[in-house]
N, C-alpha and C positions, 0 to 999 in steps of 0.2 A: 504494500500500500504506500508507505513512504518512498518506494523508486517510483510509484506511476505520478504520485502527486510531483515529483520532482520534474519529470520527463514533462509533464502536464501545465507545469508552471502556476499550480495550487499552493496558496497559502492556507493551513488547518489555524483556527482558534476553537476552543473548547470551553465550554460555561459548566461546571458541575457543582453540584449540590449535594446530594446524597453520597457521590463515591468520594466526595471530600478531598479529588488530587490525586486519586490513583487512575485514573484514565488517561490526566496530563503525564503522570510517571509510565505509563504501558508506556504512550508514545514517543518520548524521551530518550524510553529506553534501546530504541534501534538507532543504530550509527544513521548518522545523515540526515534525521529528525530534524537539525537545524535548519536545514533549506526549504524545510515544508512547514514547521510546525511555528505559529508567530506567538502565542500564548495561551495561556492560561487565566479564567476568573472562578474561582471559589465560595461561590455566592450561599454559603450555607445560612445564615439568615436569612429570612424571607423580604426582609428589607432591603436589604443588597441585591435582591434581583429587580428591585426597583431603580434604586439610586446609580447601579452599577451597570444593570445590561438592559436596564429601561423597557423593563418590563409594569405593561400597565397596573399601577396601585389602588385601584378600583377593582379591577379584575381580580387579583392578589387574595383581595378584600371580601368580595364575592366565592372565590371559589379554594381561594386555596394555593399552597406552592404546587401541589401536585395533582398538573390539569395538562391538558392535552395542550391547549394556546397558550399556557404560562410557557411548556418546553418548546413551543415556536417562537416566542419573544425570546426566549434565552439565549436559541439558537439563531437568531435574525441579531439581537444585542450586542452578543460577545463577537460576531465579526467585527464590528464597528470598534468596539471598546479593545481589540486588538489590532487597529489598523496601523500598518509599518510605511514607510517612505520605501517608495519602488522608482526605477529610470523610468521616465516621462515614454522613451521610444528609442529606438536605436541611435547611435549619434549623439542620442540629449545629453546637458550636463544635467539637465534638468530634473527634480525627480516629484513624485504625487505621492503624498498618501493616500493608501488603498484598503478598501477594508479586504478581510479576508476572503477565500473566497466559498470557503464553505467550515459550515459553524455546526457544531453539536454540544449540545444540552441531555445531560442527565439531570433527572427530578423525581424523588418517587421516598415511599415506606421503607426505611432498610430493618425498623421494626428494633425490639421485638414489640414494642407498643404500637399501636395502630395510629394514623398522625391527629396530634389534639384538636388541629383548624377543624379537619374534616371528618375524622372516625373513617379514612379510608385505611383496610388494613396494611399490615407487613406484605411486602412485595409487590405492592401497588409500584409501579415505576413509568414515567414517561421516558421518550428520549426523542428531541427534537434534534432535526435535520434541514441547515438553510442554504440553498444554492444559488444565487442570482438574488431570482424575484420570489423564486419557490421555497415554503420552508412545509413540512410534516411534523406529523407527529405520529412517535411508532409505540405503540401500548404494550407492556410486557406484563404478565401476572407469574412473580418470581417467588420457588418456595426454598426453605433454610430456613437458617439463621442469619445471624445481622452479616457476618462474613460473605456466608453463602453468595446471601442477594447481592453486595457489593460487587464482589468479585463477576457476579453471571451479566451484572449490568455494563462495568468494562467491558466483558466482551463482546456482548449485545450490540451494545455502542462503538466499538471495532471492527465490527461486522455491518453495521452499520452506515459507517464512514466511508470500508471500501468500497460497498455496493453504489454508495453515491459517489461518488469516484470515477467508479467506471459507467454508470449511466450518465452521467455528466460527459466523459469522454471517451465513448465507447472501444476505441482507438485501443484502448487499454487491457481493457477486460481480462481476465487471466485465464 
């Protein structure tokens, strides 16, 4: 995934919540991460996915961290709140900042309590995916423990990433 984002000319930024930094550490951890991946935001507050990835606080308000369009604002948010200075065009000295160009968001119960806003239980999980103009939301109903679900949500969200990847740039597909 991190050679086709490379080959692809894809910046990743990631918003997470629930895996708390272990989905930014998955992707880190492959050499070469740096040319693909721009950041990281940790919005484990629910307030911080307001103030941080500008996710609507009405919405928040109404339904909760853990909703389907909370993990599309996350994933629409943290591209922006990760945008890097990129060359303008070939030749330029010139250069733009860009947001990235696809963003995911974990959100969800990692439990073992059921979440207080909403009484949704353990393993309730979203995971928003934003591409362009496009952003999803992909529902996962994850069973374990508090480890378990973390861990299944990484992956989830890995798997996740590359499939948008490569429907983004079919070119790639493995």
């Amino acid at each position: 995934m991190i050679a086709r984002a490379a080959a692809a000319g894809i910046r990743i930024a990631v918003a997470e919540s629930l895996t708390g930094g272990a989905l930014a550490d998955a992707l880190v951890s492959v050499p070469g991460a740096s040319r693909v991946f721009s950041g990281a935001v940790v919005a484990y507050d629910t307030a911080l996915k307001a103030s941080l990835l500008g996710v609507d606080p009405a919405l928040l308000r109404r339904k909760g961290p853990v909703d389907a369009e909370v993990a599309r604002q996350m994933a629409r948010g943290v591209r922006r709140a990760c945008a890097v200075p990129r060359a303008a065009a070939a030749g330029s000295a010139e250069s733009l900042v860009r947001d990235a160009e696809v963003g995911i968001a974990t959100t969800g119960v990692a439990g073992p309590d059921p979440d207080p806003q909403t009484g949704q239980s353990a393993g309730t999980v979203w995971l928003g995916v934003s591409i362009g103009e496009r952003a999803l939301a992909i529902p996962l109903v994850l069973t374990g423990d508090r480890a378990a679900i973390r861990a299944s949500t990484v992956h989830a969200a890995l798997d996740a990433l590359d499939a948008a990847i490569a429907r983004e740039h079919p070119e790639f597909e493995a």
